[in-house]
N, C-alpha and C positions, 0 to 999 in steps of 0.2 A: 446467520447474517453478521453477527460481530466478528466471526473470525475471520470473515471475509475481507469485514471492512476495518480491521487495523490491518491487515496483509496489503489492502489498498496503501494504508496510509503508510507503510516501509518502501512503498516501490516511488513514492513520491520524497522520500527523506535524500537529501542533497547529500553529493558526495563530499563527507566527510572524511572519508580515508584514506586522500593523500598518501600520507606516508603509514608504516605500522602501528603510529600513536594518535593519539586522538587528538583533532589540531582543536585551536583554542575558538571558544565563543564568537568572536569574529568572522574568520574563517566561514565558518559554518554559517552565517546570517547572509554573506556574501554570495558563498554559492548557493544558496536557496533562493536570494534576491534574482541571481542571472536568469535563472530558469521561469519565463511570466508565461510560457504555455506548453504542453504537452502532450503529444499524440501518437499513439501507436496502437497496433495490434498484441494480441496475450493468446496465450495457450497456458489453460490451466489444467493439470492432472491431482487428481487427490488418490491416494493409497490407500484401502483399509485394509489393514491389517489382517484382522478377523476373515475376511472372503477372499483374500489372496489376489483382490482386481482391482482396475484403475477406471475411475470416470474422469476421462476428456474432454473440455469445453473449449472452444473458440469464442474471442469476441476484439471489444475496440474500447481504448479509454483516451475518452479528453480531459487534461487538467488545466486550469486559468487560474493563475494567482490571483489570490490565494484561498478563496473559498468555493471555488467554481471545480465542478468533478462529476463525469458522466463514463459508468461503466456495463458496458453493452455486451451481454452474452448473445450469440449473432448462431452456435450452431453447440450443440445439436437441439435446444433449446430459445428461444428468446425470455428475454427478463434486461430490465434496465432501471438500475440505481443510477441517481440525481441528486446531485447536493447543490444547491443553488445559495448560499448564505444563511439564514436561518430556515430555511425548507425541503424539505425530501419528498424527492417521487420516484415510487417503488411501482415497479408497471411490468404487467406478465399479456399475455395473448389474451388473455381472460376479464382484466380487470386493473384500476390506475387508485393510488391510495396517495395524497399529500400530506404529509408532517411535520409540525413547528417544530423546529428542534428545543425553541427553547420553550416548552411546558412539555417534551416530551424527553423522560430523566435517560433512556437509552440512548436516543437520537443523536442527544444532548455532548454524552459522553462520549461516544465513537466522535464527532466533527470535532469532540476536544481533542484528543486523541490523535486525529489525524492532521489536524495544525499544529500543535506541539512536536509531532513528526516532520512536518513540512521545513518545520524551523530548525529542526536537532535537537531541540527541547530534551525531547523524550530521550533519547541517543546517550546524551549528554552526562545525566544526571544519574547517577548510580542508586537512588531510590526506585528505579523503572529496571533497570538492566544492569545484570554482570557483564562485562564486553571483552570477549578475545578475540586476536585478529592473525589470521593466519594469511604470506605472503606467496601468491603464487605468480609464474611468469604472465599474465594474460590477465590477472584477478587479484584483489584481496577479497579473501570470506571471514564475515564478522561473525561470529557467532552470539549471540545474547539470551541472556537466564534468566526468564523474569524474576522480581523481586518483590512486586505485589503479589498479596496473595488472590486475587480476581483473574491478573492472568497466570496465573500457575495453577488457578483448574482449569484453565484452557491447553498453554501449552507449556511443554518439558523444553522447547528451546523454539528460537529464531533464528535462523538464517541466512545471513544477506551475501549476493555477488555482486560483488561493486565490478566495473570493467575498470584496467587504468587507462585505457585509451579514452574511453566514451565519458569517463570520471561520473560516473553514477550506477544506481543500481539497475542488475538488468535482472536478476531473478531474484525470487525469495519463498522459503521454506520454511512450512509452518506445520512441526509436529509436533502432536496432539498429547496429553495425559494419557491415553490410551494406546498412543502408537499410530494412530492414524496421520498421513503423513498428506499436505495441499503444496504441491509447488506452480508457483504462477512465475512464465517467461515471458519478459518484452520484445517484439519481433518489428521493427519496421522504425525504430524511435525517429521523431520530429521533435526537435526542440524550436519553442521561441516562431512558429511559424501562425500566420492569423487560423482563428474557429469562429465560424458561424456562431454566433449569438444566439441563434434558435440553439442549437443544441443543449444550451444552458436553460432552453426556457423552460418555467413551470406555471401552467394554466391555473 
């Protein structure tokens, strides 16, 4: 579940990569600021290593500045994570579970996590990430080396495809200590268009 949901929280980090250098703290608050909603479809594929195969999911994610986020696994499976400001709803075919984030120290930390991403926060600061950035016609890919040691027993590296056209990320890759390898692709992007308010609710 957490790898998941800092992978969420990269696909929502505002296009900072411009140019091949990291542009300055402004910059960055600006294009996070443009962006108040977001919607699209995902295809995620994860690698293990060990079995030599791929599990394939389909789903749909809405984002509302800047604490609102609902991501819906739609096939081959259903499962839907819900962050509503201080609250999560974790809901399978089976069963619906609500969580305070703030008396629960996980919850807690992923929605930090993924707001500090939201902002560039995380991006930014060389305590979180080592950052290279390699220039391609169509793309930069950022590569980042965690620096904490909590995510460096998760992962050996991150990812990112920024589009230069789209100026955001459209995919991101997240491989594992082990070699296990999750990439999740954004397919249909909506920026900035209205979301149903139920989507966001929690009972």
């Amino acid at each position: 579940m957490k790898r998941l949901l800092i992978a969420l929280a990269f696909l929502l980090t505002p296009s900072f990569l411009l140019t091949p250098v990291h542009a300055q703290q402004k910059e960055i608050q600006q294009a996070a600021a443009a962006v108040k909603t977001m919607q699209c479809d995902f295809v995620q594929t994860k690698t293990l290593r060990l079995l030599n195969s791929q599990l394939v999911a389909h789903g749909r994610m809405y984002y509302q500045q800047s604490d609102r986020l609902r991501w819906e696994y739609t096939e081959p499976y259903t499962y839907t994570f819900l962050l509503n400001g201080q609250k999560v709803l974790l809901k399978n075919s089976r069963r619906q579970d609500v969580v305070d984030t703030s008396q629960n120290r996980l919850f807690r930390e992923i929605a930090h996590i993924m707001m500090q991403s939201v902002t560039g926060q995380s991006l930014t600061d060389s305590r979180f990430f080592q950052c290279t950035i390699a220039t391609k016609p169509q793309e930069y890919v950022a590569t980042l080396v965690p620096q904490r040691k909590d995510m460096r027993q998760m992962f050996q590296q991150i990812i990112l495809h920024i589009s230069r056209s789209q100026k955001m990320v459209t995919q991101v890759e997240l491989v594992e200590k082990r070699g296990d390898r999750t990439v999740i692709e954004l397919k249909n992007v909506r920026l900035n268009a209205p979301i149903a308010p139920a989507l966001f609710a929690i009972d």
